[in-house]
N, C-alpha and C positions, 0 to 999 in steps of 0.2 A: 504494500500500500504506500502511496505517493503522496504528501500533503501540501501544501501549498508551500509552507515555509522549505519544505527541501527542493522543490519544484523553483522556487524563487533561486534559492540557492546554486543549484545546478546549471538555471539558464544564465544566468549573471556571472557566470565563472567564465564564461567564454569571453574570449577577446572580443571589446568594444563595443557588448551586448546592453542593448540598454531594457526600462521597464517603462512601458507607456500604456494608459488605459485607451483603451478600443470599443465604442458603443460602451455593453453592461459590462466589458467584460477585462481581463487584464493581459497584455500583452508584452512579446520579447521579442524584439527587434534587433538586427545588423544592417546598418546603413541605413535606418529607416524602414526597412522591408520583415516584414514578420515571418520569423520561424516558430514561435508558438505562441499561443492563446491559453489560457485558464477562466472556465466558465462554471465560477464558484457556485450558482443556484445546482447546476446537474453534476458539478463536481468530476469534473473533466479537465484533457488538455484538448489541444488542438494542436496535431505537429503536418509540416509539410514534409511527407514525406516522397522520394523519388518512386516510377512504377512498380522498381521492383521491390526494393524496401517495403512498401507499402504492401506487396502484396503475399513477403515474405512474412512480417508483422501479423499481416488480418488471417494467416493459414491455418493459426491454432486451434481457429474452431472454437475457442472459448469466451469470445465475444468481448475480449481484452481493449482489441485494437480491431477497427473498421472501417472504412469509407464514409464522407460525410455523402451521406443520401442525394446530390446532386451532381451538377456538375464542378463544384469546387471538390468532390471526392473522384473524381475522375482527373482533376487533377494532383491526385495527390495528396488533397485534405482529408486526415485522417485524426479521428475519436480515438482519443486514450480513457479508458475506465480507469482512474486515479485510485479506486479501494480497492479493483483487483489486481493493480497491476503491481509486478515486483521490480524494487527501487534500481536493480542493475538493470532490468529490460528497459525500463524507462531511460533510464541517464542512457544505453544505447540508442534509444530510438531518438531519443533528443537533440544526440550529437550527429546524427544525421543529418535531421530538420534543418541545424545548423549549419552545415558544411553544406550541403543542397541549396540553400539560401544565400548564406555568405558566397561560395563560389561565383553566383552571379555576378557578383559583382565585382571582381578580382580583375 
């Protein structure tokens, strides 16, 4: 389980990450462009992850990690369940999001 203060934690450790609120919700930015989201009412993250990532993540079948229902999950945008997920899968899946995001812009 992932809670917001390790969550904070985790994304803020990364070079030149910053924390800026988005709409209801809290987000983690490089260069201004978001790598995740925390959407404390449903108690989620939101990480970008690449096709495959993403589709190596949502395989478990255990409804961890999934595609957001549209076409931002088609891109990529993917639901982290924060109470089931465990704190190494996370910080990997985050460091993804990251490096997926940051890359862009290099």
């Amino acid at each position: 389980m992932v809670n917001i203060e390790t969550f904070r934690k985790l994304a803020l450790a990364f070079e030149n990450a910053t924390e800026e609120s988005h709409f209801e919700k809290t987000s983690f930015r490089i260069n201004k462009k978001i790598f995740a989201t925390f959407d404390e009412k449903n108690n989620w993250a939101v990480l970008k992850l690449n096709e495959i990532d993403q589709s190596v993540f949502c395989a478990s079948g255990e409804m961890i990690f999934y595609p957001i229902p549209n076409k931002w999950g088609k891109q990529g945008w993917t639901i982290v369940e924060l109470s089931k997920v465990r704190a190494e899968m996370f910080e990997d899946a985050l460091k993804l999001s990251y490096d997926n995001v940051a890359s862009k812009k290099r």
